[in-house]
TIVEXNU-950417 format. One record per residue (C-alpha): x, y, z. Coordinates in pm, whole numbers, plus 32768, in hexadecimal, padded with zeros to 4 digits. Example, Ala and Ser with C-alpha at 12.3 -4.5 7.8 and 13.67 -1.06 7.14 Angstrom:
BEGIN
84CE7E3E830C
85577F9682CA
END
This chain:
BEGIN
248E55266AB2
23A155F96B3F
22EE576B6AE1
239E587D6AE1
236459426C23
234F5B0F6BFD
23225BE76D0E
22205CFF6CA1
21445E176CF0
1FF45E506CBD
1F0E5F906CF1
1DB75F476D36
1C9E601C6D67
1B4B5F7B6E11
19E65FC36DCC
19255F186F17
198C5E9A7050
19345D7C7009
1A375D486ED6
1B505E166FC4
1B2D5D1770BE
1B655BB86FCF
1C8A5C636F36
1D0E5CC17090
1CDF5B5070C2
1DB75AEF6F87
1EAC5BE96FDE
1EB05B5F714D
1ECB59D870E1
1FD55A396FE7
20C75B2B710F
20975C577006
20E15DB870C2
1FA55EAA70AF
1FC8600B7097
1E96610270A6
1E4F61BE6F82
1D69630A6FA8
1C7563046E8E
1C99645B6E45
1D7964D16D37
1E0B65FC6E02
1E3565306F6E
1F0864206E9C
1FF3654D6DFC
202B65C26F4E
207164866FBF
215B64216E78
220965736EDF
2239652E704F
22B863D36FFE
239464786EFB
241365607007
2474644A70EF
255463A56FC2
261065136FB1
262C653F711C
26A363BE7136
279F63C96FF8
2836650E7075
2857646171BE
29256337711E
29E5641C7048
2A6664DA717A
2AC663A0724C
2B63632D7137
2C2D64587110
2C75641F729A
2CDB62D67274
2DD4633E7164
2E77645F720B
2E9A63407336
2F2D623E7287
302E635971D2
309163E47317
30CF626F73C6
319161F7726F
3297632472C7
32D7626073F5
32A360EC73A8
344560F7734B
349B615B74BE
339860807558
34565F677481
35A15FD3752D
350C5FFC7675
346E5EC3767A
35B85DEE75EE
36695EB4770A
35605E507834
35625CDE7783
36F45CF27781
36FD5D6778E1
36235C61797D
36DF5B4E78A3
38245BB1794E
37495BCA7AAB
36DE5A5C7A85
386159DC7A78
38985A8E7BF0
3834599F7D15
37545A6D7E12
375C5AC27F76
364A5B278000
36A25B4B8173
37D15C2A811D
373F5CD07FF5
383D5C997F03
38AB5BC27DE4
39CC5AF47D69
3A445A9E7C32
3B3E59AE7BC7
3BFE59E57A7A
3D62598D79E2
3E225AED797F
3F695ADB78B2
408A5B697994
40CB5CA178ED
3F585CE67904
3F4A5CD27A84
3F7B5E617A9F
3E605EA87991
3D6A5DBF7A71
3DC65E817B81
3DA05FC87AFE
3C495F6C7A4B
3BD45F057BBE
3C1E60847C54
3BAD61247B3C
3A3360757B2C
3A1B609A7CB9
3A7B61ED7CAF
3985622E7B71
385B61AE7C51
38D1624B7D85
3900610D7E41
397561747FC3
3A135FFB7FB6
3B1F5FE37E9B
3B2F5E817DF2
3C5B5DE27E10
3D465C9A7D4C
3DC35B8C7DEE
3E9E5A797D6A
3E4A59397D6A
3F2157FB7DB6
3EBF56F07CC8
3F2655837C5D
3E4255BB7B1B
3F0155AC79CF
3EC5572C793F
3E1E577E77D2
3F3257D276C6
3F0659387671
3FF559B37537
3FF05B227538
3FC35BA473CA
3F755CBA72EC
3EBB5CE37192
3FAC5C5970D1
401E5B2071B6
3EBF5AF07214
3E5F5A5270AA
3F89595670FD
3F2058FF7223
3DC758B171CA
3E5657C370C8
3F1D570671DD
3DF956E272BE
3D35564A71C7
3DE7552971E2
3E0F55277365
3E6E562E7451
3FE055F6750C
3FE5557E7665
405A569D7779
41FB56F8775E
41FC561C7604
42BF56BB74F7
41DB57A57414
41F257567293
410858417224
4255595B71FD
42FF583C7111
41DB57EB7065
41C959627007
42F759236EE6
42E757A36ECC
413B57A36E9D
415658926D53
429F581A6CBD
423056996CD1
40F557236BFE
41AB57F26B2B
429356E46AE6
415C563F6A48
40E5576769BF
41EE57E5692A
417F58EE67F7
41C15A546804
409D5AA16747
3FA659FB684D
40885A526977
408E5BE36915
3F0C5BAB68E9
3ED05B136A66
3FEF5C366AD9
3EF25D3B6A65
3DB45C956AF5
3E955C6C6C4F
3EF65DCF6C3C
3DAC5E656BFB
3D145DA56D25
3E345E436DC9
3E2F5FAE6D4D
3CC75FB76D95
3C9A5ECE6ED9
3BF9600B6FAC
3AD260006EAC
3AA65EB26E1D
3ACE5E4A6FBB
396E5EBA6FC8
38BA5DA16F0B
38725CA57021
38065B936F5E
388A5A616FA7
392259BC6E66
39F85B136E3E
3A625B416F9F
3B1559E36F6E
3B965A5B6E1B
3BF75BC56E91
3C745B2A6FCA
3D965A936EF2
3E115BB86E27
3F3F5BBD6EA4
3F695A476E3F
3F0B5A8E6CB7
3FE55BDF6CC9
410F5AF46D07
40AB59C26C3A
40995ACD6B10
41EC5B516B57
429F59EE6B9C
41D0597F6A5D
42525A84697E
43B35A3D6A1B
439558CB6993
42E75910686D
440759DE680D
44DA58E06843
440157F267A0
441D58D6669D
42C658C6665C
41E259FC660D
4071597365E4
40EC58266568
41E658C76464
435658FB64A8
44125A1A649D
45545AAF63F7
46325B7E64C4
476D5B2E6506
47AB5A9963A2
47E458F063A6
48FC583E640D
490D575462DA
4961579C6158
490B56BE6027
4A5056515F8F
49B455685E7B
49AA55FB5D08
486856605C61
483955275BB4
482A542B5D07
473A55445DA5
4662552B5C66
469A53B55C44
4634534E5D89
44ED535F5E67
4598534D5FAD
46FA53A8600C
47B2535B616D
4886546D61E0
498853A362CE
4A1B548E63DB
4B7753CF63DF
4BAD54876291
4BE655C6620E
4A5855FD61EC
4A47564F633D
4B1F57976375
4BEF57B964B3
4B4858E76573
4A3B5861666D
48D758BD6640
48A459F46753
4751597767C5
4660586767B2
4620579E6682
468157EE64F3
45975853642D
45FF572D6338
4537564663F7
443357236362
446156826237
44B754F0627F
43AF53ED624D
441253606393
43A754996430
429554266503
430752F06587
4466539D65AC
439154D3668A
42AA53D1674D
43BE52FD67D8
44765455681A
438254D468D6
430D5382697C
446C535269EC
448254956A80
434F549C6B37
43C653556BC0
452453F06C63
446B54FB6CDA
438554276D7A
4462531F6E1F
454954566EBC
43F054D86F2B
43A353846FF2
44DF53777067
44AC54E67117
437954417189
4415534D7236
4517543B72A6
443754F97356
43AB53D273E8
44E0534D7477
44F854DD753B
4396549F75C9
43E4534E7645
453253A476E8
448654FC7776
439C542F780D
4497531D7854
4400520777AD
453051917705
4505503476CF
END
């Protein structure tokens, strides 16, 4: 494996010139570094102190650029946050520069961009104020442009349509003039689910999530990560999925997977103590005088509560619901369609 390899030094003091010059020799053949030595005991303390004086002189040195260089890099870090924003600016600026065609012989540029109607007076107003902000002598001006081109669709919305509308895009944005669904889907999107989802227990616990996102949107707005900007994005989405979810679970009459008591139930036992003890199950027939005559005020009897049927009886409940609900909601589907096609006479 080989020796191991030191660096070291060695003092050496030499009787005859003749000796001096060999180990010069070694030193030489080896690339050692050869310092002179006084022989005198006093000339090498003034020498040790000189060199000693040097190390001060040269530590002191360092210690003050150092200090330098940290007062430096203090004073730029105080501005590296509005270099950040003046650079994004300067980038931003020349981005938008690089979508205007130039003309060089009339000094001037033109850009090309669709503008939503009602926005035509903000363009224009944007253009006099940033040529009167640089003190342009020639004002920039908007011209309208004839065009064959289909436009973009561009569906004006707020905070709390905007989570809607992202959830329409998703699965493909509507051609120009077509009908928007995005304001249906805004009660049809959180019932469907809550039809699903019915439980008050769950439904009051996604309520208080949505409101909280809600309640606190200025703050919690600030995290920019990714994963919760698509989350946050849709608060307004789980804030009505918990309300339409509490609505059904209610109805459901189902609190956490257990029913609930209010109104009383709409049935009485009629058979004598000895039947009930007698037998494991018992049928309570609504043709007979089990089943009282007032009507249950809302959603289901808590007696279901206590059938052995209970499951399959709330399954097929539910999955027969869900399956109105749907069909009516394909059927506005198609209703829709059928106003897009005529608007656009396509009728056939």
């Amino acid at each position: 494996q080989g020796d191991a390899v030191h660096k070291i030094v060695f003092v050496a003091f030499f009787q005859g010139e003749q000796l001096k010059s060999r180990v010069k020799k070694v030193c030489a053949g080896y690339h050692a570094s050869l310092y002179p030595c006084p022989n005198e005991y006093s000339e090498r303390e003034e020498m040790l102190r000189g060199v000693r004086t040097r190390i001060e002189d040269l530590k002191m040195v360092l210690g003050q650029t150092q200090d330098q260089r940290q007062r430096v890099l203090l004073n730029v870090a105080k501005e590296v946050p509005n270099w950040e924003i003046i650079v994004k600016k300067v980038k931003a600026i020349y981005h938008t520069l690089n979508m205007f065609n130039v003309d060089v012989s009339k000094k001037c540029l033109f850009g090309e961009a669709w503008v939503p109607t009602t926005g035509l007076q903000d363009v224009k107003t944007a253009l006099v104020n940033g040529s009167a902000a640089v003190g342009s002598a020639v004002p920039s001006f908007l011209n309208i442009i004839a065009t064959d081109e289909d436009p973009p669709t561009y569906n004006r919305t707020n905070k709390f349509t905007r989570g809607f509308q992202n959830l329409i895009e998703s699965y493909g944005i509507a051609t120009y003039r077509e009908a928007n669904p995005a304001l249906y889907t805004i009660i049809t999107f959180p019932f469907l689910f809550a039809i699903m989802f019915g439980d008050l227990g769950h439904g009051m616990i996604l309520f208080l999530l949505g409101m909280w996102m809600v309640l606190w949107e200025k703050t919690l707005d600030k995290n920019k990560e990714e994963i919760w900007q698509l989350f946050f994005g849709g608060r307004y989405i789980i804030l009505l999925m918990g309300i339409f979810s509490m609505y059904t679970g209610f109805v459901y009459n189902d609190l956490f997977s257990k029913g609930m008591n209010i109104f009383g139930s709409a049935w009485s036992i009629n058979y004598n103590a000895s039947t009930v003890m007698t037998n494991k199950e018992l049928q309570l027939n609504p043709g007979s005088i089990d089943y009282k005559t007032d009507i249950y005020p809302v959603g289901l009897d808590p007696v279901w509560m206590l059938a052995t049927n209970k499951i399959i009886f709330l399954n097929s409940f539910k999955m027969k619901l869900s399956i109105i609900f749907g069909v009516v909601h394909m059927i506005f589907g198609v209703c829709m369609s059928v106003v897009n096609h005529n608007f656009f006479r396509k009728r056939i």
